[in-house]
C-alpha positions as CSV (number, residue, x, y, z in Angstrom):
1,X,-15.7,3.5,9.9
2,X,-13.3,5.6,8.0
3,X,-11.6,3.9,4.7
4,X,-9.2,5.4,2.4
5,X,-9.4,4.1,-1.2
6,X,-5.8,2.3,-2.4
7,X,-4.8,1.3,-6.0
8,X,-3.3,-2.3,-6.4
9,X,0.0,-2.5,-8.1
10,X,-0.6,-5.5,-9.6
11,X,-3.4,-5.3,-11.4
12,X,-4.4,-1.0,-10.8
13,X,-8.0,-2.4,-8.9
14,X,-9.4,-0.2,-6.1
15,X,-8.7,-1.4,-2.7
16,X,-10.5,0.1,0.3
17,X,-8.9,-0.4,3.6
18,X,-10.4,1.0,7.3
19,X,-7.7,2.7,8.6
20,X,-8.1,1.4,12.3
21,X,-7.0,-1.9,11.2
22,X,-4.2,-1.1,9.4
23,X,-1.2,-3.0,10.6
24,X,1.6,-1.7,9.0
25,X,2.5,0.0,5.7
26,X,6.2,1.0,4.3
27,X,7.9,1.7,0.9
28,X,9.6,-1.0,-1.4
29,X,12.3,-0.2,-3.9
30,X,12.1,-1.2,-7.4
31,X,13.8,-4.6,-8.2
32,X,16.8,-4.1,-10.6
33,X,18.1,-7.5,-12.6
34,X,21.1,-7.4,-15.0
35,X,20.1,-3.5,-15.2
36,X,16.1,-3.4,-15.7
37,X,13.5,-3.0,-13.7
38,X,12.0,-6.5,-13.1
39,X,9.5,-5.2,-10.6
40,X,8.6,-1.3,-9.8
41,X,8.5,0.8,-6.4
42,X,5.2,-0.2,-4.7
43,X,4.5,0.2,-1.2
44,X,3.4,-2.9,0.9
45,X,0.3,-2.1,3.5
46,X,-1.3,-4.9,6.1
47,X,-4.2,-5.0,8.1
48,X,-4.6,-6.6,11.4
49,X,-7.9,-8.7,10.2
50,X,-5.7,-11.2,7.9
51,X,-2.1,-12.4,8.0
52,X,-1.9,-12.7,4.3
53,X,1.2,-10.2,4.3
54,X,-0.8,-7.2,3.0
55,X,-1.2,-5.4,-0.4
56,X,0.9,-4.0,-2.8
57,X,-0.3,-0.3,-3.5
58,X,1.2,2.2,-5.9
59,X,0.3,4.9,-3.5
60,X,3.5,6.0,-1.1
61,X,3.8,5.4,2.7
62,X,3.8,9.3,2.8
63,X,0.4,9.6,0.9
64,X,-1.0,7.4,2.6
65,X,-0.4,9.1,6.2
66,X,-1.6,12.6,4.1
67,X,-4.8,10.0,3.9
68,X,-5.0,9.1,6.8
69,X,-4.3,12.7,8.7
70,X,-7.1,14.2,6.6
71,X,-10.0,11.6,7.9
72,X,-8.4,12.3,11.3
């Protein structure tokens, strides 16, 4: 089993995820209201084991796929 070791963007907790069950993973834009950030970037990654929508990770899609690659 290979894992690659996340941190949570909502409360900066470690998150280890196997990375042949990871589903899907992209980038999300900050949220902007009436000109301040309300929420910032975070990138959103799934797993195939749970349809819970998946975890928000400070950690860019393009990071991760450096993460993955390496264990690869």
């Amino acid at each position: 089993m290979k894992t690659i070791k996340l941190t949570s963007a909502n409360d900066g907790g470690k998150i280890y995820i196997n990375i042949e069950q990871i589903g899907h993973y992209y980038d999300v834009k900050e949220k902007i209201t009436y000109g301040r950030v309300e929420k910032k970037a975070y990138t959103r990654i799934g797993v195939t084991t749970h349809n819970n929508g998946g975890f928000e990770v400070i950690e860019t899609a393009d990071k991760i796929d450096k993460m993955i690659n390496k264990l690869m």
